[in-house]
C-alpha positions as CSV (number, residue, x, y, z in Angstrom):
1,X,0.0,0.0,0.0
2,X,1.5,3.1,-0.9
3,X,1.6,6.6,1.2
4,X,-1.4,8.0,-0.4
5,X,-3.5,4.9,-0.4
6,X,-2.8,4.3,3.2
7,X,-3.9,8.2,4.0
8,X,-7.1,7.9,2.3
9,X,-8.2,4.8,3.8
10,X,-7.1,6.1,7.7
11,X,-9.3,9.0,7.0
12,X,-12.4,7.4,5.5
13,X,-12.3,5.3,8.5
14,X,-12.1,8.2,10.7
15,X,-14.9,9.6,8.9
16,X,-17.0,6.5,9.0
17,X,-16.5,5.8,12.9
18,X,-17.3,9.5,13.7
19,X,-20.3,9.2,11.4
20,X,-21.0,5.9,13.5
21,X,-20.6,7.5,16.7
22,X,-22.7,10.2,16.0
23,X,-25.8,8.2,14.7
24,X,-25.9,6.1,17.6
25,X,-24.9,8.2,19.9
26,X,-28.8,9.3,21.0
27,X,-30.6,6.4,18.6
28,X,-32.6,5.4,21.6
29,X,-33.1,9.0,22.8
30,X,-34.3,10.8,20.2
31,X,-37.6,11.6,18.6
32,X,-38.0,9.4,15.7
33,X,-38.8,12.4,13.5
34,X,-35.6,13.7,14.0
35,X,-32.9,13.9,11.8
36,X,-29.9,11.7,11.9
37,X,-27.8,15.2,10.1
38,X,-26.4,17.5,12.0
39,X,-27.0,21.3,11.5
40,X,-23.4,22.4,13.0
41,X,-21.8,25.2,11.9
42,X,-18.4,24.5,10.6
43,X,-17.3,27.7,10.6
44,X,-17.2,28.5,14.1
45,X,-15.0,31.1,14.9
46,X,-12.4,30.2,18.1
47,X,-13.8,31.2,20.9
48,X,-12.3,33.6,23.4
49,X,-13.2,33.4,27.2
50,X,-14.3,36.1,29.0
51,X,-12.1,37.6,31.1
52,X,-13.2,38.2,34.3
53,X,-12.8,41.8,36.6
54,X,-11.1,39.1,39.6
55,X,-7.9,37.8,39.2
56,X,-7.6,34.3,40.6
57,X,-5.3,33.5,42.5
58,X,-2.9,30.7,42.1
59,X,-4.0,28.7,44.6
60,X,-7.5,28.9,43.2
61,X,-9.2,26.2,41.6
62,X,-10.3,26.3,37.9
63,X,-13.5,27.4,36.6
64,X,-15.6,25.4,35.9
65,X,-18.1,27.5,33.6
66,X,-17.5,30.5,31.9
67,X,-18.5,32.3,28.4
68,X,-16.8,32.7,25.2
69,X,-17.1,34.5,22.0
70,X,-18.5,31.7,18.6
71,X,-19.9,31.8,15.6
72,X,-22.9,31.9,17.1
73,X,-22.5,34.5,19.7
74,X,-21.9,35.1,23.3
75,X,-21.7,30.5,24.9
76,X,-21.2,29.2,27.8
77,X,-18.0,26.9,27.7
78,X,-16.4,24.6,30.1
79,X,-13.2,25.6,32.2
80,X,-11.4,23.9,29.0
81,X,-13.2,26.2,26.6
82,X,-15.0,24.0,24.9
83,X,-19.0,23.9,24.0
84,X,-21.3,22.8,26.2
85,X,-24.9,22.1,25.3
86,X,-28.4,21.7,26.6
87,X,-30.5,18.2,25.5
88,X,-34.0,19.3,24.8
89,X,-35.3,16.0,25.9
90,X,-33.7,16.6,29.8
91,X,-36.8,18.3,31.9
92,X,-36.0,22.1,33.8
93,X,-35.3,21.0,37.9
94,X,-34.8,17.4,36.8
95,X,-32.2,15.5,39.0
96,X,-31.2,12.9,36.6
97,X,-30.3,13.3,33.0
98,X,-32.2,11.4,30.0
99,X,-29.3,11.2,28.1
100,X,-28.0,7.3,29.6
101,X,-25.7,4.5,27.8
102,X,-24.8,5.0,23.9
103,X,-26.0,8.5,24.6
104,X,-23.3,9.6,26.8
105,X,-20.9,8.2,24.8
106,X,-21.5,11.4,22.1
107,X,-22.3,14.0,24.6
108,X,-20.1,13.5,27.9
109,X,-21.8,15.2,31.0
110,X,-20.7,18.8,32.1
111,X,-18.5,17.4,35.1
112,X,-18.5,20.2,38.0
113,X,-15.5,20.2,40.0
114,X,-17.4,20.9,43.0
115,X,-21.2,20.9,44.5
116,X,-20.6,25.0,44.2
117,X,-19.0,25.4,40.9
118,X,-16.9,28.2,40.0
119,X,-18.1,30.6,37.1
120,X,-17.0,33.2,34.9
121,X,-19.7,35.5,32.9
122,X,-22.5,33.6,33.8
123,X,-25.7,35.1,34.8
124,X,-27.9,31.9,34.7
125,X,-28.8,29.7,37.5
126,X,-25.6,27.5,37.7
127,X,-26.0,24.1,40.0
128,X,-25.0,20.4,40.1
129,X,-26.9,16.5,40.1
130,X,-25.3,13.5,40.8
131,X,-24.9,11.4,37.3
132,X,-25.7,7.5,38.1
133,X,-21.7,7.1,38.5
134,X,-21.7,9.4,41.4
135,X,-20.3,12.8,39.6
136,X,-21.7,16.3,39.9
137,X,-23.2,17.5,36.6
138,X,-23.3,21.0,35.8
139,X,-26.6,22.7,35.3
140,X,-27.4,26.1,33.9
141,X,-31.3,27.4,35.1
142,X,-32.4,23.9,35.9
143,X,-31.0,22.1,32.7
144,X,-27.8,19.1,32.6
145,X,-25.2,20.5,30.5
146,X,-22.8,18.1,28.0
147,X,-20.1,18.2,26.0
148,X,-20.2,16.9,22.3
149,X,-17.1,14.1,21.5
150,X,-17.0,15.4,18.1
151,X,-15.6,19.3,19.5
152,X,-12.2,18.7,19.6
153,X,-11.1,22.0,20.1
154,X,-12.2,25.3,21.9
155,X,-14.6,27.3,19.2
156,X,-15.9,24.2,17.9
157,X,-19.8,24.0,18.2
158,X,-20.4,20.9,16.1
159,X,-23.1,19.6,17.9
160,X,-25.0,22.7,17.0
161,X,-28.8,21.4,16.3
162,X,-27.7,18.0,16.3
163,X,-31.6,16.0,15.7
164,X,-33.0,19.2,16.7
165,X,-32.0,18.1,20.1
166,X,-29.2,19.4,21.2
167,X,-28.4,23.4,21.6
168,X,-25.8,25.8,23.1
169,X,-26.6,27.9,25.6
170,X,-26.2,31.8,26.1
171,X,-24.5,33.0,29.2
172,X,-28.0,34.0,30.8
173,X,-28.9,30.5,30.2
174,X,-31.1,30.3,27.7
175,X,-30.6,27.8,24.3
176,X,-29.5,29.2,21.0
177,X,-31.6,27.5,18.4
C-alpha cells in the first residue's frame, strides 16, 4: 500500500467511525422524526473566554463555567473552553439526566469540580446533580449541561442542532436554536 493509499483509507475510516458514533450516539433518545444530520456550523470562529474583573489566584481552583465569544455569539464553555450544550429531551429542575448508555458516549456530562461550581460571565442559575456514577453535573437554570465528543477543540460548536435536540446555551442560560 503506498503513502497515499494508506492516508485515504485512515481517514475514511475516521470519517466513517465518527459518522458511526454520531448516529448512535442518541438512537434510543431521540424523537423518531428527528434527523440523523447535523445542522453544525463549521465555521465556528475560536472562541475567546471572557475575562473576568477578579484575578484568581494561584492557589485557586479552575472554573468550571465561563462564556466565550462563537460563531454563534456570546456560549457558555467549560473551564477547558469547549462547548457545552443543553438536551431538549432533559426536563427544567430534573435530577437525573435522560441522556443514559450510547447517549453519553456522544455528549459527555458537564463534570462540576465541585457541589458550588466556579463561574465566569455567567448570569444563569448554575447548580450540580449527581450522574448515576456518582459525579456532579453541571446545570445552567435547571437544565444538565454536556459536551459533544466530536468538539475537539475550543470554538468548535459541532453539535449545534444535532436531531433538533441538542443546543448551546447563552451566558443568561437560555438555548441558541
Amino acid at each position: 500500500m503506498n503513502r497515499n493509499t494508506r492516508r485515504n483509507f485512515a481517514g475514511s475510516a475516521a470519517l466513517i467511525t465518527a459518522a458511526a458514533l454520531l448516529l448512535s450516539g442518541c438512537a434510543g433518545n431521540s424523537p423518531s422524526n428527528s434527523s440523523s444530520t447535523p445542522a453544525a456550523s463549521s465555521s465556528a470562529a475560536s472562541p475567546s473566554a471572557s475575562s473576568s474583573a477578579t484575578t484568581a489566584s494561584p492557589n485557586s481552583s479552575a472554573v468550571d463555567l465561563k462564556t466565550a465569544t462563537s460563531s454563534l455569539g456570546n456560549i457558555v464553555v467549560d473551564g477547558k473552553g469547549m462547548s457545552l450544550y443543553f438536551y431538549t429531551l432533559d426536563t427544567k429542575g430534573t435530577t437525573t439526566s435522560a441522556c443514559t448508555g450510547a447517549c453519553l458516549e456522544a455528549w459527555p456530562i458537564a463534570v462540576a469540580s465541585s457541589a458550588t461550581p466556579k463561574i465566569e460571565g455567567v448570569t444563569g442559575t448554575v447548580s450540580t446533580i449527581t450522574s448515576p456514577d456518582g459525579k456532579l453535573q453541571l446545570t445552567l437554570n435547571g437544565m444538565p449541561l454536556y459536551n459533544f465528543v466530536q468538539d475537539s477543540k475550543p470554538g468548535d460548536v459541532l453539535g449545534q442542532g444535532v436531531k433538533d435536540v441538542w443546543y448551546l446555551s447563552t451566558p443568561a442560560g437560555e438555548m441558541i436554536k
